[in-house]
Backbone as JSON, one array per atom type, in Angstrom:
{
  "sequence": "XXXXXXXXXXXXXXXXXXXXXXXXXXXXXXXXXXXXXXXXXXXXXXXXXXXXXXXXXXXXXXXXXXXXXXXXXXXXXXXXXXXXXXXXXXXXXXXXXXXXXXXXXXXXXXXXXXXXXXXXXXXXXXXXXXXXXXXXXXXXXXXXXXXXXXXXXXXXXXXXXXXXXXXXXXXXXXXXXXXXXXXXX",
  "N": [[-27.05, -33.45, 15.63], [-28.04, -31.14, 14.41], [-27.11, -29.07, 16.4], [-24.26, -29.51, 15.28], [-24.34, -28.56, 12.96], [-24.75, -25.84, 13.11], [-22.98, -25.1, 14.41], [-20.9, -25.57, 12.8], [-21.93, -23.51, 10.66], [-20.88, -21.3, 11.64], [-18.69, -21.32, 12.39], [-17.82, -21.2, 9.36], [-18.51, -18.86, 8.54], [-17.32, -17.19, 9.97], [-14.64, -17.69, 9.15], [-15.16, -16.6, 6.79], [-15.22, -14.03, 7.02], [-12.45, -13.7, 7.94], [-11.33, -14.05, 5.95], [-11.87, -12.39, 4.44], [-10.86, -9.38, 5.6], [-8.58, -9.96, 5.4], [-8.01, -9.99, 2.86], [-7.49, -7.96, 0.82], [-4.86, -6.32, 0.54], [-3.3, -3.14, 1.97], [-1.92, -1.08, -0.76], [1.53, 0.01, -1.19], [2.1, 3.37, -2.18], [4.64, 3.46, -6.1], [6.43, 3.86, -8.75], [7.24, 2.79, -11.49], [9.53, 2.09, -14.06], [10.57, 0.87, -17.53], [13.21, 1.36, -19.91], [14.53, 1.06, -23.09], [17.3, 1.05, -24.62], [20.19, 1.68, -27.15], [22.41, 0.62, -26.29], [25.38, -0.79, -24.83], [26.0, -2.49, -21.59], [27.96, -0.93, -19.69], [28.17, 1.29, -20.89], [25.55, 2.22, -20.94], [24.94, 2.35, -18.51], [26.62, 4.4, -17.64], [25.33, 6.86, -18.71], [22.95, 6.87, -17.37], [24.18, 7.32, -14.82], [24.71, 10.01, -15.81], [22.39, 10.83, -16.34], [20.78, 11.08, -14.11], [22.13, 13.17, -12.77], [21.35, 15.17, -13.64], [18.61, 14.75, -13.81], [16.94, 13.51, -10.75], [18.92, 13.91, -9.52], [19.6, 16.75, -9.06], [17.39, 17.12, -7.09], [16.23, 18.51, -3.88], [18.17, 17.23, -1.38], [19.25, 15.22, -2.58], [21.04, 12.12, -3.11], [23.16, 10.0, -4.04], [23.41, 6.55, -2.75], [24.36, 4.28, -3.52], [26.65, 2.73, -5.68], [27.14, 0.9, -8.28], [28.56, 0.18, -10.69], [29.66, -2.46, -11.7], [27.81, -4.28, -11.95], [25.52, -3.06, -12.55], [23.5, -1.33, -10.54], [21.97, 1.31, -9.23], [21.45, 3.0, -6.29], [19.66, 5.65, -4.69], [18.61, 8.4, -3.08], [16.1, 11.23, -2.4], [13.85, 14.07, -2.41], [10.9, 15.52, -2.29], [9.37, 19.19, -2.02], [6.57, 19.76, -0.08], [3.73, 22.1, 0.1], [0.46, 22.22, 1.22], [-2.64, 22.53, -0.33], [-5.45, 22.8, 1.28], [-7.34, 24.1, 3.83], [-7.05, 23.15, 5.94], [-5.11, 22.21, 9.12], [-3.15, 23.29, 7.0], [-0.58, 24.8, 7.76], [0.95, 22.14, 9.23], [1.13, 20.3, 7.84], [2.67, 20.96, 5.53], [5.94, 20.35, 4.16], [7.9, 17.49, 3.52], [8.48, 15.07, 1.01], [9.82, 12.11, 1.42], [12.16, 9.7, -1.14], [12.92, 6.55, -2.4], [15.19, 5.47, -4.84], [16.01, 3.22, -7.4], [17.8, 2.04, -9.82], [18.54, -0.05, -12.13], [20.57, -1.41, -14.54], [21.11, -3.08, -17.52], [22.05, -4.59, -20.37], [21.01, -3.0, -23.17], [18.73, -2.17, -21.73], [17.08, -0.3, -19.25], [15.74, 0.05, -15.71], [14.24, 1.95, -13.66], [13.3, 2.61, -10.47], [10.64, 3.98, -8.53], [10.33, 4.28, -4.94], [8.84, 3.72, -1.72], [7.73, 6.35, -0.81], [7.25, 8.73, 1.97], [5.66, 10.83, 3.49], [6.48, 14.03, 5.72], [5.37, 16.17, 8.05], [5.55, 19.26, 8.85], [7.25, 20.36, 11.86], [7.71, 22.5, 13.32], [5.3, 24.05, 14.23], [3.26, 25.47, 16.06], [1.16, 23.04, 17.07], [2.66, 21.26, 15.8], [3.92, 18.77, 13.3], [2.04, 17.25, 10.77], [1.82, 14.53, 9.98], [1.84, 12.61, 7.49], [2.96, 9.89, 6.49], [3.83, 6.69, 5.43], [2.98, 6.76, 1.72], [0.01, 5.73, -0.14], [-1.69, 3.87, -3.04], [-4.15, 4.4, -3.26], [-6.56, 6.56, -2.05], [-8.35, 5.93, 0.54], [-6.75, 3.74, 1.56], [-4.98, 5.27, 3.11], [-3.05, 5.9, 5.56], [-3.95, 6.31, 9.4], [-4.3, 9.73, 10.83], [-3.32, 11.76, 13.28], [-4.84, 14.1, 14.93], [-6.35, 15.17, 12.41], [-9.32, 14.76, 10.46], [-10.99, 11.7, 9.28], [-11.87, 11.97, 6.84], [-10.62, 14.51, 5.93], [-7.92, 13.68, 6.13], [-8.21, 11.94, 3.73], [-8.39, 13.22, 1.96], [-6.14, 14.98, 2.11], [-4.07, 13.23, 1.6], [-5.01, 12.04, -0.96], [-4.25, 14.85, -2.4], [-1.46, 15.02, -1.95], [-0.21, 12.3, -3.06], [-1.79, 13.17, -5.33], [-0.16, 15.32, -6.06], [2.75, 14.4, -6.21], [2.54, 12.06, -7.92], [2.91, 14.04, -10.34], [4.8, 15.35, -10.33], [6.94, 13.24, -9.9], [6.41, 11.75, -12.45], [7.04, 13.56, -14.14], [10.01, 13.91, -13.74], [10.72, 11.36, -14.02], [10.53, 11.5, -17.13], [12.04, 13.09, -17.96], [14.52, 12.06, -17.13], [14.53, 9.84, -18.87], [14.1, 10.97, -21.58], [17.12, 12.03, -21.32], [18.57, 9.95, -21.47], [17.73, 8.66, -23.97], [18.71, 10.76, -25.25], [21.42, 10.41, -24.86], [22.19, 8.43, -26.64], [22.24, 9.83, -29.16], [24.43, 11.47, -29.07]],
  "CA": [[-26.91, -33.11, 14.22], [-28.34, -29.68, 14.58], [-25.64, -28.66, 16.89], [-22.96, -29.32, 14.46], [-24.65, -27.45, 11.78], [-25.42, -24.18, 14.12], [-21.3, -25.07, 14.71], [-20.37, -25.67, 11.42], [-22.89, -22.27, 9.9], [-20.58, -20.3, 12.76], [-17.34, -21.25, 11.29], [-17.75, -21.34, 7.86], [-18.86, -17.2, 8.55], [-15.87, -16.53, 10.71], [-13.28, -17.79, 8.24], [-15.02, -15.8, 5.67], [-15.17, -12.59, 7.78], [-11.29, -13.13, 8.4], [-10.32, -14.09, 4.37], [-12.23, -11.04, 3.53], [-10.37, -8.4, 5.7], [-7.07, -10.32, 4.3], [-8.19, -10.23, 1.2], [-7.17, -6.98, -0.04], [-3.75, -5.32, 1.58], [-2.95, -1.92, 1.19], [-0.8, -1.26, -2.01], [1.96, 1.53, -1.0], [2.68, 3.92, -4.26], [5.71, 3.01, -6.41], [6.76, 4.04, -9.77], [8.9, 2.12, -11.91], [9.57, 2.7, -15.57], [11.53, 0.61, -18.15], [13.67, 2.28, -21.23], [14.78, 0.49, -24.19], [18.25, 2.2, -24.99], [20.89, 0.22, -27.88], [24.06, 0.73, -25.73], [25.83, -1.67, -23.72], [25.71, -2.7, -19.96], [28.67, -0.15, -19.15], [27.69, 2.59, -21.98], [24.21, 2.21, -20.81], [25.11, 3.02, -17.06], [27.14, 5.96, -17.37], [24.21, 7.48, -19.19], [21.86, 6.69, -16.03], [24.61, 8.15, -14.02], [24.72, 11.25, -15.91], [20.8, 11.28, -16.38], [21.0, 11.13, -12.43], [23.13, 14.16, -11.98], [20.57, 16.61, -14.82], [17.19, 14.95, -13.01], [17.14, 13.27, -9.99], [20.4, 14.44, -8.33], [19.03, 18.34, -8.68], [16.33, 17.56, -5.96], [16.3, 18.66, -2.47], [18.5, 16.18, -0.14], [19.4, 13.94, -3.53], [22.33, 12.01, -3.01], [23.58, 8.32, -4.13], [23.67, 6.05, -1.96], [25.75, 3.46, -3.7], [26.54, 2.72, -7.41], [28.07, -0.4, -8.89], [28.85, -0.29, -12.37], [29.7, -3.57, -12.23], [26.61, -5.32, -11.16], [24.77, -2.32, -13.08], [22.4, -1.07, -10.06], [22.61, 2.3, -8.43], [20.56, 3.34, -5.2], [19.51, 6.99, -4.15], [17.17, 9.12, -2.2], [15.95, 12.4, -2.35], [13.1, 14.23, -1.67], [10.3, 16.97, -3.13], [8.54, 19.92, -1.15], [4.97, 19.78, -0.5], [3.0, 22.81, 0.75], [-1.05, 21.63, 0.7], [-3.28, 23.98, -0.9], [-5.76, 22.54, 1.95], [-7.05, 25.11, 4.75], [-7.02, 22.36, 7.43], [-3.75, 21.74, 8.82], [-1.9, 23.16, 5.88], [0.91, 24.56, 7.78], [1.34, 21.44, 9.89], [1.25, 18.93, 6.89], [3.69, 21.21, 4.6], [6.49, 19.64, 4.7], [8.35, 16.67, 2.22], [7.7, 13.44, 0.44], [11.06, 11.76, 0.51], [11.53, 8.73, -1.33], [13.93, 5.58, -2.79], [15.62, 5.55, -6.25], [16.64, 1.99, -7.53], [18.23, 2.11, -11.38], [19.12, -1.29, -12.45], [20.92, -1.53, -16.21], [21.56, -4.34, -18.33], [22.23, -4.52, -22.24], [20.09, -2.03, -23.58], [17.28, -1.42, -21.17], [17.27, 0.42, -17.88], [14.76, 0.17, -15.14], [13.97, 2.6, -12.91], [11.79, 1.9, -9.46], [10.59, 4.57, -7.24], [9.55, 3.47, -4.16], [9.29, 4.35, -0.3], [7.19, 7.57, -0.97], [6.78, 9.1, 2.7], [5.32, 12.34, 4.14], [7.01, 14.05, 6.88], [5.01, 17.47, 8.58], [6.71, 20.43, 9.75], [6.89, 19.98, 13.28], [8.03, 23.62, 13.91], [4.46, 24.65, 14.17], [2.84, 25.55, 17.4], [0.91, 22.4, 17.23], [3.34, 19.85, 15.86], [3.67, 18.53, 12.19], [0.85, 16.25, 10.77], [2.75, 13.24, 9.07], [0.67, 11.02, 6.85], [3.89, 8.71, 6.35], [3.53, 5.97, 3.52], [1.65, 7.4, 0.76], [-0.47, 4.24, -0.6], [-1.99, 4.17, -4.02], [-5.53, 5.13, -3.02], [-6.75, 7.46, -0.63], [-8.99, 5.08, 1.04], [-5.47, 3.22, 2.48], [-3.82, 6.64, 3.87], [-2.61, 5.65, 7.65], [-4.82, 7.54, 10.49], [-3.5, 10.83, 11.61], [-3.5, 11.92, 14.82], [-4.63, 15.62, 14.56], [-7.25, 15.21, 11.16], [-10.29, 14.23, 10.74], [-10.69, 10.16, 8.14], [-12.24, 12.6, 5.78], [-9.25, 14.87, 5.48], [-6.9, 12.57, 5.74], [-8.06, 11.33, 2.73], [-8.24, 14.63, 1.11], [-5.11, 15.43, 2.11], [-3.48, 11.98, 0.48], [-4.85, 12.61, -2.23], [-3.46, 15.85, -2.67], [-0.2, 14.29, -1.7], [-0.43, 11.53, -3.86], [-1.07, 14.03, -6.87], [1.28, 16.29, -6.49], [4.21, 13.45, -5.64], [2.99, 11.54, -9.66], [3.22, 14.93, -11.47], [6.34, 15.31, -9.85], [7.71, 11.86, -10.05], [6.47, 11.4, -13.8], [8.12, 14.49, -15.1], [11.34, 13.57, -13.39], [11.1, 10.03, -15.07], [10.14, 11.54, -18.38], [13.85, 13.75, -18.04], [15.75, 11.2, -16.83], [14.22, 8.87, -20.37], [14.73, 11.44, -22.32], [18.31, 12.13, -21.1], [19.14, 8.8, -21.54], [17.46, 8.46, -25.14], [19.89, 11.94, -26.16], [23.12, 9.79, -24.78], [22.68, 7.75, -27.85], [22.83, 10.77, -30.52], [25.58, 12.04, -28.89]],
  "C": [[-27.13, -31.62, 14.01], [-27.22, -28.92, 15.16], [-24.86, -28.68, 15.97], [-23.42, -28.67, 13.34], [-24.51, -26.26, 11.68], [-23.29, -23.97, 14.28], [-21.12, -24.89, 13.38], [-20.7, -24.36, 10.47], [-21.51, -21.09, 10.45], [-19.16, -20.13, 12.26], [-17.11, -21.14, 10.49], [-17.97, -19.17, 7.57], [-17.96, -16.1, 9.34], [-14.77, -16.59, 10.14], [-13.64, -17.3, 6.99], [-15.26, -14.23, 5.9], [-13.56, -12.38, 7.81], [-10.79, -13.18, 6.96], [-11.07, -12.91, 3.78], [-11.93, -10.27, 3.97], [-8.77, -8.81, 5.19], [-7.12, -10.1, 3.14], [-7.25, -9.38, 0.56], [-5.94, -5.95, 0.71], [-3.39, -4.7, 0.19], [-1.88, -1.8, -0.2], [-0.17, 0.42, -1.97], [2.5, 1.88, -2.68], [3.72, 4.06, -4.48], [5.3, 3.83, -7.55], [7.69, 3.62, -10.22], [8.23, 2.55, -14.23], [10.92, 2.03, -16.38], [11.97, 1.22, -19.18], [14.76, 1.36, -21.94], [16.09, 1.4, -24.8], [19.48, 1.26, -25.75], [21.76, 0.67, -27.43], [24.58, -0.59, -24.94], [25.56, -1.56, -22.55], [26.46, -1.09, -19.04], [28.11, 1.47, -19.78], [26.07, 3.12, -21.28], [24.22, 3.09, -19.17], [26.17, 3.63, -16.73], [26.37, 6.87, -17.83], [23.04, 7.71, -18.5], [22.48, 7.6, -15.15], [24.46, 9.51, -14.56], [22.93, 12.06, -16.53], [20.33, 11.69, -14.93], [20.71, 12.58, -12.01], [21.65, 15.58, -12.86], [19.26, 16.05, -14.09], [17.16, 14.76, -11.47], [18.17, 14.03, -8.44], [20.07, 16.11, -8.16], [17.82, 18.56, -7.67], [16.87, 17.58, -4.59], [17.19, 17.03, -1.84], [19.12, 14.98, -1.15], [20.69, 13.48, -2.99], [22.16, 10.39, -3.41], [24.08, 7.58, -3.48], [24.49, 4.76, -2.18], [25.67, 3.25, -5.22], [27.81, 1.87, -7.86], [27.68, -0.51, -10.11], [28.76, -1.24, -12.5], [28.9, -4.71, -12.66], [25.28, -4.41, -11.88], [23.55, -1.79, -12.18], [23.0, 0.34, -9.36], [21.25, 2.59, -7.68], [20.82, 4.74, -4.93], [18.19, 7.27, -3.87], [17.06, 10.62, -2.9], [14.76, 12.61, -2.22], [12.62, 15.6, -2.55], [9.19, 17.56, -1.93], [7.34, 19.81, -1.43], [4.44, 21.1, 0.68], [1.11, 22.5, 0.23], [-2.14, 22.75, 0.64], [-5.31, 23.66, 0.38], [-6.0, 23.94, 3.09], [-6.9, 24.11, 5.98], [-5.78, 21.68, 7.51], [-2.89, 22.03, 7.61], [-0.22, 23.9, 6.01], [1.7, 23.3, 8.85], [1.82, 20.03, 8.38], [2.24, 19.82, 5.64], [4.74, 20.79, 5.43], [7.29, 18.49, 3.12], [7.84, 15.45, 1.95], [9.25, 12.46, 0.24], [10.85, 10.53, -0.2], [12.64, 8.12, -1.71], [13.8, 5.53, -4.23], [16.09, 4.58, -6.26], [16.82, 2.49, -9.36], [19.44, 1.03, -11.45], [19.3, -1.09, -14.18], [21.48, -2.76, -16.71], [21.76, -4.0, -20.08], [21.23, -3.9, -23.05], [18.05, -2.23, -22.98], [18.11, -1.25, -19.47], [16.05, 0.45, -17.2], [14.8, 0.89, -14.01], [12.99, 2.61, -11.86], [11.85, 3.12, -8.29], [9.68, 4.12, -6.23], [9.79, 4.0, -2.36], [8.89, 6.02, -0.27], [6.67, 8.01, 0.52], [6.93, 10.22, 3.64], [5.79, 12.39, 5.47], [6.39, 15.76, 6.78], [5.74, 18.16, 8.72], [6.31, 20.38, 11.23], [7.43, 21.5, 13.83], [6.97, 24.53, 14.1], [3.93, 24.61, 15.41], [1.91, 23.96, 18.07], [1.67, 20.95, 16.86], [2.79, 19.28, 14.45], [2.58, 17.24, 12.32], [2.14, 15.49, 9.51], [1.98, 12.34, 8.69], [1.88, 9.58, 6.64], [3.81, 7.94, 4.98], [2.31, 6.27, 2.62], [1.41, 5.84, -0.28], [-1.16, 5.06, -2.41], [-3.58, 4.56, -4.04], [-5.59, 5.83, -1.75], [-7.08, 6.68, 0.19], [-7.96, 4.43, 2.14], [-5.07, 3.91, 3.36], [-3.73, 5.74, 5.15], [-3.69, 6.77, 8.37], [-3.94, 8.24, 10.87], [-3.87, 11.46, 12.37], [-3.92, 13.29, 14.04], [-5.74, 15.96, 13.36], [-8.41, 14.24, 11.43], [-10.03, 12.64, 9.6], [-10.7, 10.88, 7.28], [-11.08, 13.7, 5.16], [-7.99, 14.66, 5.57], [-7.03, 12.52, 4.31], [-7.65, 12.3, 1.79], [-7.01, 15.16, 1.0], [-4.23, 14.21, 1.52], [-3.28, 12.27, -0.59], [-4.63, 13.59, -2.72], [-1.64, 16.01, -2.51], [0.08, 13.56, -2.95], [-0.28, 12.43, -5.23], [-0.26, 14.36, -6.91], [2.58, 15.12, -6.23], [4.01, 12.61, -7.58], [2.77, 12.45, -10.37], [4.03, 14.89, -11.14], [7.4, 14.51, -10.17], [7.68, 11.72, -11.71], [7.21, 12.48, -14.73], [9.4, 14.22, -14.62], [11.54, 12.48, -13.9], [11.3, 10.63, -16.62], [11.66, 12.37, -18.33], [14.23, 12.97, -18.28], [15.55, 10.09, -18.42], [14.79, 9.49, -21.09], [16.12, 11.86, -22.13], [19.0, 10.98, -21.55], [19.09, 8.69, -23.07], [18.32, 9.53, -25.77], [21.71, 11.3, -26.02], [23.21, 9.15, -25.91], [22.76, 8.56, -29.08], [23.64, 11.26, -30.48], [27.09, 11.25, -29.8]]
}
C-alpha cells in the first residue's frame, strides 16, 4: 500500500512538472487590425490595393505576392531596417525585420494581419551577423543567440520588438486612413 502511494506521489509530480512546461507556448508577434469602410467587396479592394501601393508597397523589398480580387485576399512581404542603438553587437545585429502582409476584404470591412516578424543580422561583419529570428511578443521568449549573452538577448528583442510596433502601427494607421479617404473621394 505504501509502495503505490510513494508510486502514485511520483507520478502525479511528473505529469504536473510536464503540463506546466506545456502550459504556456511562446506567442510569436503579429499585428492584425480590422477597418469598417461602407464600400463594396470590389470597391473596398481596390482601395486596399491602392492603400498598399502609398504604405506598405513604399518599404524596402515590398512586393505582392498574389492578389485575388475575386476571393478578396491579397498577400505581401516586405521588410524595415533596424540599426540597434545597443553597444553590444550592434553592428552584427543591424540588419532587417522582414515580415508577412495578409489583407482579406469583404463588404465593408477589411482586415489586415501582420505576421512572420523575423530578424536577420548583417553577416558582412568580421564576426558574422547575430540573428534573433522570430520576434515573439515578450522578451522573455526571444530564441538563444549564439554570440550574446540571455540578458542581451533580451535587451536586444526588446529593442527589436519596439522599434518593429512603432513601425508596424504607423504603417497600419496610413494604410486605415488611406482607405477611410477612398470613401470621400
Amino acid at each position: 500500500m505504501r509502495a503505490s502511494l510513494v508510486i502514485l506521489t511520483i507520478l502525479v509530480a511528473c505529469l504536473h512538472g510536464m503540463s506546466a512546461r506545456a502550459q504556456a507556448p511562446a506567442a510569436v508577434l503579429t499585428f492584425s487590425r480590422s477597418v469598417s469602410v461602407p464600400l463594396n467587396a470590389l470597391q473596398l479592394f481596390d482601395a486596399a490595393s491602392d492603400a498598399w501601393t502609398w504604405t506598405f508597397g513604399k518599404e524596402p523589398g515590398a512586393r505582392v505576392l498574389s492578389s485575388d480580387r475575386s476571393t478578396g485576399i491579397m498577400k505581401g512581404t516586405a521588410r524595415l531596417n533596424f540599426r540597434s542603438l545597443m553597444l553590444t553587437g550592434r553592428e552584427e545585429s543591424m540588419g532587417t525585420v522582414s515580415y508577412q502582409l495578409l489583407i482579406q476584404v469583404q463588404a465593408g470591412e477589411c482586415r489586415i494581419t501582420i505576421s512572420e516578424l523575423t530578424h536577420t543580422g548583417n553577416r558582412n561583419t568580421a564576426r558574422g551577423g547575430i540573428h534573433l529570428k522570430q520576434l515573439m511578443r515578450t522578451d522573455g521568449d526571444a530564441q538563444k543567440t549564439e554570440g550574446l549573452s540571455r540578458t542581451n538577448v533580451e535587451r536586444l528583442h526588446g529593442e527589436l520588438r519596439a522599434a518593429s510596433t512603432e513601425h508596424l502601427t504607423g504603417l497600419l494607421q496610413a494604410f486605415e486612413a488611406r482607405l477611410r479617404a477612398s470613401v470621400e473621394r
